[in-house]
N, C-alpha and C positions, 0 to 999 in steps of 0.2 A: 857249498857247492860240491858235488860230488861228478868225477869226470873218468870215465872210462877209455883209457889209451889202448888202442890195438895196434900189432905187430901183425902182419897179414903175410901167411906163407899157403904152400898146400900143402907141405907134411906139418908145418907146425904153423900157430896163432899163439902169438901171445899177446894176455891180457894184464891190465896192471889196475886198478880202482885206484883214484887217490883222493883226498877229502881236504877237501880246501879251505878253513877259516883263521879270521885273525891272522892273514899274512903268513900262516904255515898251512906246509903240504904233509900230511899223512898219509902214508901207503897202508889201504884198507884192507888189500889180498891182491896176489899175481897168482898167474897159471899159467898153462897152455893148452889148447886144445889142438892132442894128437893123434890123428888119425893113425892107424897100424898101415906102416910103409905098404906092406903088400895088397893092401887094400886095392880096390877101384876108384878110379876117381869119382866116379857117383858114391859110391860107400864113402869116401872119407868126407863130401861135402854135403852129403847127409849127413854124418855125424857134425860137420862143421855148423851148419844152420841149425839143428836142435839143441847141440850144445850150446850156442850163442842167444839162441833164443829163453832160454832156462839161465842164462846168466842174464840176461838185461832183466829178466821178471824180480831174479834174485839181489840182483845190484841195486836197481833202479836209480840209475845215472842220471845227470843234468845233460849232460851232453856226452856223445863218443865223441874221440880225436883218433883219424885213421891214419897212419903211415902210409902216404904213396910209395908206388915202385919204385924201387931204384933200376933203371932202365940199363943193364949192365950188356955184357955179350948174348946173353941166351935169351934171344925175344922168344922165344915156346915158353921157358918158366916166366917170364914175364907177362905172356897172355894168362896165364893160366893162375898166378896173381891177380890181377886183373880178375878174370871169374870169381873169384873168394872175394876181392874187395866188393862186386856187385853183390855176392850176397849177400854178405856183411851189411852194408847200405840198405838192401830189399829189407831185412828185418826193421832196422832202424826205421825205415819208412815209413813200414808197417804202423809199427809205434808209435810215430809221430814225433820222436823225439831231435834234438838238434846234433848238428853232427859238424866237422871239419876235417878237409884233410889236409898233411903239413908233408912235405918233403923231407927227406930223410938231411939234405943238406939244415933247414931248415931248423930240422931240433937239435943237430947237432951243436950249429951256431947259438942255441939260447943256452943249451944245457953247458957244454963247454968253454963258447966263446971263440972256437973253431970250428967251420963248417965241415972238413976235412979228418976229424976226429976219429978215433976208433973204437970199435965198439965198448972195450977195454975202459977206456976214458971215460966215455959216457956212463956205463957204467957204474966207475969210481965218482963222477961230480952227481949223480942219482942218488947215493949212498951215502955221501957228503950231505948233499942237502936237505934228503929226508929221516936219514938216521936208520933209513929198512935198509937189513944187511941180508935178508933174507934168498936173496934172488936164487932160486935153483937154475937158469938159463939168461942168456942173454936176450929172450924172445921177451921174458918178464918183465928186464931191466929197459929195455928199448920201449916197450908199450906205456912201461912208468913214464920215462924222458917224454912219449907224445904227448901225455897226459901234463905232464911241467911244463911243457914247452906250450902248450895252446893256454896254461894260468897264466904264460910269461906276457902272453902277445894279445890275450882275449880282446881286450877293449879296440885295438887295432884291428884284430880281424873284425869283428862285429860290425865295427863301422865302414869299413871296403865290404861286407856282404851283404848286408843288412840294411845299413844305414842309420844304426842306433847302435848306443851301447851297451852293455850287457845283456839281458835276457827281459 
């Protein structure tokens, strides 16, 4: 099973592939996709939907696992999250492909065992568990974690959304 974790920002996205058999997790590739700060936000989210759409051709995932917003003081970056995660979703749609979204509390609790974690942590138990030491940003190592964290819970989620298990 191959499982595409996203990190959803407007200046940065990060992606994490990981590949799943036999009880192990493999990190197949991370990135980011960053738009140039001084861009527009239609230029960066033009570059964010092309670029994401040339990764799913290239990846060709079992499913995305999307980080929701963490709902902090700045509801503006929060809407505007919010737009990226829609677009994000629109492709996928497109595609027809399966998707999930997990709260940030959420992977934290699987990956570390604390919902409250930091990113630091998570990080370190992503690196622990799959041996990729690789991370250049913490966008890469969080996208990996969504993508661990929906192998950790799959069979539960499937069945609260679905009403079967697996695929």
């Amino acid at each position: 099973m191959r499982i595409l974790g996203i990190d959803p920002g407007v200046n940065r996205v990060g992606y994490g592939l990981v590949e799943s058999a036999n009880g192990r997790e493999t990190v197949v590739r991370t990135g980011v996709i960053a738009p140039h700060l001084k861009d527009t936000y239609q230029k960066k989210i033009s570059l964010i939907i092309e670029t994401f759409d040339r990764l799913l051709e290239e990846m060709q995932p079992d499913v995305i696992v999307i980080e929701e917003i963490y709902l902090g003081k700045n509801f503006r970056i929060a809407l505007k999250i919010g737009q990226i995660m829609g677009i994000l979703l629109g492709s996928v749609a497109r595609k027809k492909l399966a998707f999930c979204l997990l709260s940030p509390r959420e992977i934290k609790q699987d990956i570390t065992g604390k919902g409250s974690a930091t990113k630091e942590q998570v990080q370190y138990m992503v690196e622990h568990m799959t041996g990729y030491r690789n991370f250049k940003s913490e966008d890469e190592s969080d996208a990996v974690a969504a993508a661990i964290s929906y192998l950790t819970n799959r069979k539960e989620y499937d069945l609260l959304h679905s009403g079967q298990a697996g695929f």
